[in-house]
C-alpha positions as CSV (number, residue, x, y, z in Angstrom):
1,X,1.8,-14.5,-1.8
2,X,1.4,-17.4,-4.4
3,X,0.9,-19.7,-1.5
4,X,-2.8,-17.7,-0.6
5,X,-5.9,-19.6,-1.6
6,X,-7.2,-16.2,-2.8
7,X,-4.3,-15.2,-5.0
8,X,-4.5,-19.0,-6.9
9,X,-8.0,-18.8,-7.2
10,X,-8.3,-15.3,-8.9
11,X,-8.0,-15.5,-12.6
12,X,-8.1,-11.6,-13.5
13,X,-4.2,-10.2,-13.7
14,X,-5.2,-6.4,-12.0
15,X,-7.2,-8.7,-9.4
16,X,-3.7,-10.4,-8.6
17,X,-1.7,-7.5,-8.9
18,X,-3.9,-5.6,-6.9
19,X,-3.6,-7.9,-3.7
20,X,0.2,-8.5,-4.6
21,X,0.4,-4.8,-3.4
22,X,-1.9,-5.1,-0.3
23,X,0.3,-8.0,0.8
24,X,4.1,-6.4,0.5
25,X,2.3,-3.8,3.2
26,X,0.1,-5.8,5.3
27,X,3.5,-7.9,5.5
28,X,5.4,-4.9,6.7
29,X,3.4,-3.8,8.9
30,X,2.5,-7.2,10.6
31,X,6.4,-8.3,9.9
32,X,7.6,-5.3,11.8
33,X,4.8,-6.4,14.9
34,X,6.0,-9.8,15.1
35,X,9.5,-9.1,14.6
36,X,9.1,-6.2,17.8
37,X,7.2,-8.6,20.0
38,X,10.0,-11.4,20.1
39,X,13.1,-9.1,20.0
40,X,12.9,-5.5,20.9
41,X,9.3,-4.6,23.0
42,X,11.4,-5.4,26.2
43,X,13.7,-3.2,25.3
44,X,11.2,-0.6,23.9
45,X,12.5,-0.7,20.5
46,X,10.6,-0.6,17.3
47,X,12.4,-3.5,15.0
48,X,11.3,-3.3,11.0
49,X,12.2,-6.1,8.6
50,X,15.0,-5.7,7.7
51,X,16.5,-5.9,11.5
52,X,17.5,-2.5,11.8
53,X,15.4,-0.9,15.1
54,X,14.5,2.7,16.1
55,X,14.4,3.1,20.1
56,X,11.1,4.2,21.7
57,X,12.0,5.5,25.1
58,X,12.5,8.3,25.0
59,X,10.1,8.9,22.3
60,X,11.5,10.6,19.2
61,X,10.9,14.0,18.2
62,X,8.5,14.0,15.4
63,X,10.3,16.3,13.8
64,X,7.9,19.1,14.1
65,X,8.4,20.6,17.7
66,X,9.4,24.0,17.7
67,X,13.4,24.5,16.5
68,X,13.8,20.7,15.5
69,X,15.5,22.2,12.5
70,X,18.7,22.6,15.5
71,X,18.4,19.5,16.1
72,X,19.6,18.0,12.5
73,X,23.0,17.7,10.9
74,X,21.5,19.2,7.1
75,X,17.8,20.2,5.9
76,X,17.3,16.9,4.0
77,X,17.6,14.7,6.9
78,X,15.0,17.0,9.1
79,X,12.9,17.0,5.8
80,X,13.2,13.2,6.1
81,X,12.7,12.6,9.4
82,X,9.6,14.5,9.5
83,X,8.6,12.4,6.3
84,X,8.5,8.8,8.5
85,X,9.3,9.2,12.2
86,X,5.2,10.4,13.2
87,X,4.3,7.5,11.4
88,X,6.6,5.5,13.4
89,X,5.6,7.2,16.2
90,X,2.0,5.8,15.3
91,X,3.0,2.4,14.0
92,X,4.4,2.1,18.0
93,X,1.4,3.5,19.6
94,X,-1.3,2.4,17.7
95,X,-0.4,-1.0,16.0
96,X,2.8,-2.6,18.2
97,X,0.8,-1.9,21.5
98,X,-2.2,-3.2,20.7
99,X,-0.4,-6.2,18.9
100,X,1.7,-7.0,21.4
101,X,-1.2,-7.3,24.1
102,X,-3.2,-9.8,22.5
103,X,-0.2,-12.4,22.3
104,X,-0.9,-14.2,19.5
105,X,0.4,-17.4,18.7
106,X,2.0,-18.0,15.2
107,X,-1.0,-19.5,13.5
108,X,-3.4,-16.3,14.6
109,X,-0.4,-14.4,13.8
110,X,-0.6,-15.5,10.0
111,X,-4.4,-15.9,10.0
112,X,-4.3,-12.3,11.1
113,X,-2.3,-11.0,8.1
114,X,-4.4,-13.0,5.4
115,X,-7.2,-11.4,6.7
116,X,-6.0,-8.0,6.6
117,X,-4.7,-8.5,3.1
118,X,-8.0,-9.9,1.9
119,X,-11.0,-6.9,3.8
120,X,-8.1,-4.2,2.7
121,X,-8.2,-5.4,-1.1
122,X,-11.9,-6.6,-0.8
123,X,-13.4,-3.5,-2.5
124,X,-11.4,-2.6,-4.7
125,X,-11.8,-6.0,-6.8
126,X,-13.5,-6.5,-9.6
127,X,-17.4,-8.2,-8.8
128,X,-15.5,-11.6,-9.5
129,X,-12.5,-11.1,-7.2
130,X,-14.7,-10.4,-4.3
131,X,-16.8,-12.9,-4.8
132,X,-14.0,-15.3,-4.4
133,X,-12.3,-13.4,-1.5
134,X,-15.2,-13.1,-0.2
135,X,-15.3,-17.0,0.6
136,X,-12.0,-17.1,1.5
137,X,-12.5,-14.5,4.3
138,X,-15.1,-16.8,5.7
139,X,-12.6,-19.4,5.8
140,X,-10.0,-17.3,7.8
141,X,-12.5,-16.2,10.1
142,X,-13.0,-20.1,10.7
143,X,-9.7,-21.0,11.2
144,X,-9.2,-18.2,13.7
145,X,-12.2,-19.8,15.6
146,X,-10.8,-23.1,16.0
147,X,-7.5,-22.0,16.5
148,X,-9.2,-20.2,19.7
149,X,-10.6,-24.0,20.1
150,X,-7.3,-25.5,20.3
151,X,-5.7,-23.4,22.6
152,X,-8.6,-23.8,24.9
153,X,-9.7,-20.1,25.4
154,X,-13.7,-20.2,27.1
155,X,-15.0,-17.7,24.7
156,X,-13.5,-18.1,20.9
157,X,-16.3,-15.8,19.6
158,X,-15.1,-13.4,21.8
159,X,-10.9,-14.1,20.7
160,X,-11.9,-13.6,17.2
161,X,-13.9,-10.4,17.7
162,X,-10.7,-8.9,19.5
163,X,-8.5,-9.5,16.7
164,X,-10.9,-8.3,14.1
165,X,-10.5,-5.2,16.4
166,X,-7.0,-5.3,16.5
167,X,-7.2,-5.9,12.1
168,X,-8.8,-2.6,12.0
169,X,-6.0,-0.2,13.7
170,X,-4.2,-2.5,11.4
171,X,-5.4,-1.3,8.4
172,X,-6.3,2.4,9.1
173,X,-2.3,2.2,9.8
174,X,-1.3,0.4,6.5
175,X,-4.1,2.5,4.7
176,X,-2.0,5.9,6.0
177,X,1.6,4.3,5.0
178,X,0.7,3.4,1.9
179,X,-0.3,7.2,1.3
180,X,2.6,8.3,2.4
181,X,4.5,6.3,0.1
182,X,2.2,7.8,-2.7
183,X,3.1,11.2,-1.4
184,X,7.1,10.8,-1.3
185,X,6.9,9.3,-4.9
186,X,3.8,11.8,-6.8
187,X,6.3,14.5,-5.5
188,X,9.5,13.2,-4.8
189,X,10.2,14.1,-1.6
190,X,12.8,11.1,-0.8
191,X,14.4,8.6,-2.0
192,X,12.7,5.1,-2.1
193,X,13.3,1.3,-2.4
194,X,12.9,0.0,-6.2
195,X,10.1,-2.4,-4.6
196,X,8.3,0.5,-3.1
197,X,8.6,2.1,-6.3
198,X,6.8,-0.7,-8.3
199,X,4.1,-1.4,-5.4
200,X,3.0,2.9,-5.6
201,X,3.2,2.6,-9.7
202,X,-0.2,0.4,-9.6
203,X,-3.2,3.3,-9.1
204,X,-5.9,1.0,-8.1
205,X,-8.3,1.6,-10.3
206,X,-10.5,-1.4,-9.4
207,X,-11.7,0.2,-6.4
């Protein structure tokens, strides 16, 4: 995180904290993409960060079909299940899919995820912050052109609208994770990671 323009050039703390937050889920979303493109979409298998994988064919019960209480060893890990598997079921359909079809290479792959982190954060920043992210936006969106450049592609305009495309399933998936992650911890519905904890204790209010 320390090594985005953005975050060095922000000088207001809840600014920086702010996109710290934006970036530990961008990253595992995007993380979780990559990481699933080069080892498990063969295979049909949704790998996270942390290398552990759920398989994708068949698709898993969500959880909610009729008697998937039968279906479960004790009520907590059906209530748990229910908790994360549709949003895993989405994460496959919605963000690997699409992901995985445009075939990035590395450097759109980062460019990809600094953008995400800096249009999901944009609004919420105070008039300063945006002013400087909004510059460095521009930038990205540069950089993603002439990356098209190098590779060669006839249309770069066009390669750069696709993955602004792509950016938005992105973050209409990273927007519903996060309130998920709200959700379990406002009402304690399961347990969570100490990191998780910290990034849902911050309650945005530079938005």
């Amino acid at each position: 995180t320390r090594d985005l323009s953005l975050f060095n050039k922000l000088q207001i703390k809840s600014d920086k904290s702010l996109i710290l937050r934006y970036v530990l889920s961008v990253d595992f979303v995007l993380g979780s993409a990559f990481l699933t493109e080069k080892m498990g979409l063969e295979d049909e298998m949704l790998v996270f960060n942390d290398a552990t994988y759920i398989r994708m064919k068949p698709l898993p019960m969500s959880g909610y079909e009729e008697n998937a209480r039968d279906h479960f060893n004790s009520k907590e890990h059906w209530q748990n299940h229910k908790l994360f598997m549709p949003l895993f079921i989405r994460q496959w359909n919605e963000v690997i899919f699409p992901y995985c079809q445009m075939r990035l290479s590395f450097t759109e792959h980062a460019l990809l995820k600094t953008l995400t982190c800096y249009q999901m954060v944009y609004f919420r920043l105070t008039p300063e912050g945006r002013n400087v992210c909004a510059q460095q936006r521009n930038a990205v969106l540069a950089a993603l052109h002439r990356a098209a450049e190098v590779e060669g592609l006839h249309d770069p305009a066009q390669r750069v609208g696709e993955i602004i495309m792509l950016m938005s399933g992105i973050m209409d998936y990273t927007l519903s994770l996060i309130g998920m992650y709200f959700k379990i911890k406002l009402f304690d519905l399961a347990k969570m990671d100490p990191m998780i904890k910290e990034m849902c204790s911050f309650q945005f209010q530079q938005s």
